[in-house]
C-alpha positions in Angstrom: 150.4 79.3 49.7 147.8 81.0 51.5 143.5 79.8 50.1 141.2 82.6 50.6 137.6 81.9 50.5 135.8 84.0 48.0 132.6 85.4 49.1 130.9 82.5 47.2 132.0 80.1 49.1 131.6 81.7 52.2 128.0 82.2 51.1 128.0 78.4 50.8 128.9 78.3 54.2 126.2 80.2 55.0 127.5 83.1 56.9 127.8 86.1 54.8 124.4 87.1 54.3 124.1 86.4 58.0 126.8 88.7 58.8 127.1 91.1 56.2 122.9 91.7 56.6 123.8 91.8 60.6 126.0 95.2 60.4 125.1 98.5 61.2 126.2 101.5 62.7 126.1 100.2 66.0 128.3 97.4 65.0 131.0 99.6 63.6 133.8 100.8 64.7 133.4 104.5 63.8 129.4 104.0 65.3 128.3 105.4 61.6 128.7 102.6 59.0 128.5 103.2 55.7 126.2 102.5 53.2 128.4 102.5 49.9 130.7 99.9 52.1 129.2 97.8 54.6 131.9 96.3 56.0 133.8 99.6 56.6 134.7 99.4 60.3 133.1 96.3 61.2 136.5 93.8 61.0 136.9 93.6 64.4 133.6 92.1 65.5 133.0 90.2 62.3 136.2 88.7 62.8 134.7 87.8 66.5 131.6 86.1 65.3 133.4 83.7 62.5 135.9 82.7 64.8 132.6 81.7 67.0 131.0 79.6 63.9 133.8 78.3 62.3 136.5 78.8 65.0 140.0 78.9 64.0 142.6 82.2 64.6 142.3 85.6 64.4 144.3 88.0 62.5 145.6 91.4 62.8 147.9 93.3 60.4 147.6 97.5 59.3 146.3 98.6 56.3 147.2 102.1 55.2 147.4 102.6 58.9 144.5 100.9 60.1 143.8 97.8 62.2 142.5 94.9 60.1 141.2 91.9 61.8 140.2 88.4 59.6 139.9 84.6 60.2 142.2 81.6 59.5 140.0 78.5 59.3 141.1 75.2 61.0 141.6 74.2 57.4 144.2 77.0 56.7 142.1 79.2 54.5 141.3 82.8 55.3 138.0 84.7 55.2 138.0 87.5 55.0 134.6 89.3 54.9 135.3 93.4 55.3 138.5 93.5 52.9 136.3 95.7 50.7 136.7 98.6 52.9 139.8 99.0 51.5 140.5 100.5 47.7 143.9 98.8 47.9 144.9 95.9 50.2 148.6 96.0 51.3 148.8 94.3 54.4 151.8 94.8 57.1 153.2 92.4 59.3 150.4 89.6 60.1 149.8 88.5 63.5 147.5 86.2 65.5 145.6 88.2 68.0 143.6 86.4 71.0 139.7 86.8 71.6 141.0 88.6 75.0 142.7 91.0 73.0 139.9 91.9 71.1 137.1 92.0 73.8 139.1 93.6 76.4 138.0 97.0 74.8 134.7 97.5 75.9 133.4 98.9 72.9 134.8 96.0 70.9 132.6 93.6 73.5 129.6 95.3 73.0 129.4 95.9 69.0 130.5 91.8 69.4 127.8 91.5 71.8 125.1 93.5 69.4 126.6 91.8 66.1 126.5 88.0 68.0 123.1 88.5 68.7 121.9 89.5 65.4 123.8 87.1 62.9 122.3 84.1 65.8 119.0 85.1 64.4 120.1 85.6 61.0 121.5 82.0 60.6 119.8 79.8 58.5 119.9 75.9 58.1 122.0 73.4 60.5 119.4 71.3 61.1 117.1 74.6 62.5 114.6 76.5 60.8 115.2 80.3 59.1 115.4 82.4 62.1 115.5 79.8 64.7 118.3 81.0 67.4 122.2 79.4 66.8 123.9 79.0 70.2 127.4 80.8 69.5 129.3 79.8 72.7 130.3 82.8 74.3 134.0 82.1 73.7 135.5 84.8 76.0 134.6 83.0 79.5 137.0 80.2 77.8 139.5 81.9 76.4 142.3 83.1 78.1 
């Protein structure tokens, strides 16, 4: 059985507000965003930046369609922080995608880039004060 975290808990892990207050239009994948739905386009990169904090795989299935990209943790759960985009989620076939995947599209790297940057700043707490930089590894020089 697959554990999903509910935003609560991923608010005790401290990096939804960080993220979800980190999105914007430059961050999303249509370059508008959206303000009745954050998260609309922002999978991708969001997916990116969790893998970086909490590392674990990243996952791609369709939805009506379109890509969706999410985290499995190194405990097995899934977060999942832009499902809300979607009025009704019916997932395809799942797959693991690599970080090369996903950064080899240049506008992927740089929404990653922009949205790395700001949820860095947005972090509060381990062991630093609010707004202190997090060092997120930049994962792509490792990965394969």
């Amino acid at each position: 059985m697959i554990e999903y975290l509910n935003q609560k808990q991923a608010e005790a892990l401290g990096v939804f507000e960080a993220v979800s207050q980190s999105w914007s239009a430059e961050t999303s994948n249509n370059g508008t965003g959206s303000r009745q739905v954050p998260s609309r386009g922002q999978c991708a990169v969001t997916a990116l930046v969790i893998q970086d904090l909490l590392d674990g795989d990243i996952l791609r299935t369709e939805v009506d369609g379109i890509s969706h990209y999410w985290n499995r943790l190194p405990d097995g759960h899934e977060l999942d922080l832009t499902r809300d985009q979607f009025p009704r989620f019916a997932a395809g076939e799942v797959e693991r995608r690599s970080r090369a995947h996903l950064i080899s599209d240049e506008d992927t790297r740089r929404r990653y880039d922009i949205l790395r940057m700001r949820v860095n700043w947005a972090m509060p707490g381990r062991g630093r004060r609010a707004g202190a930089p997090l060092l997120i590894i930049n994962r792509a020089a490792i990965d394969p």
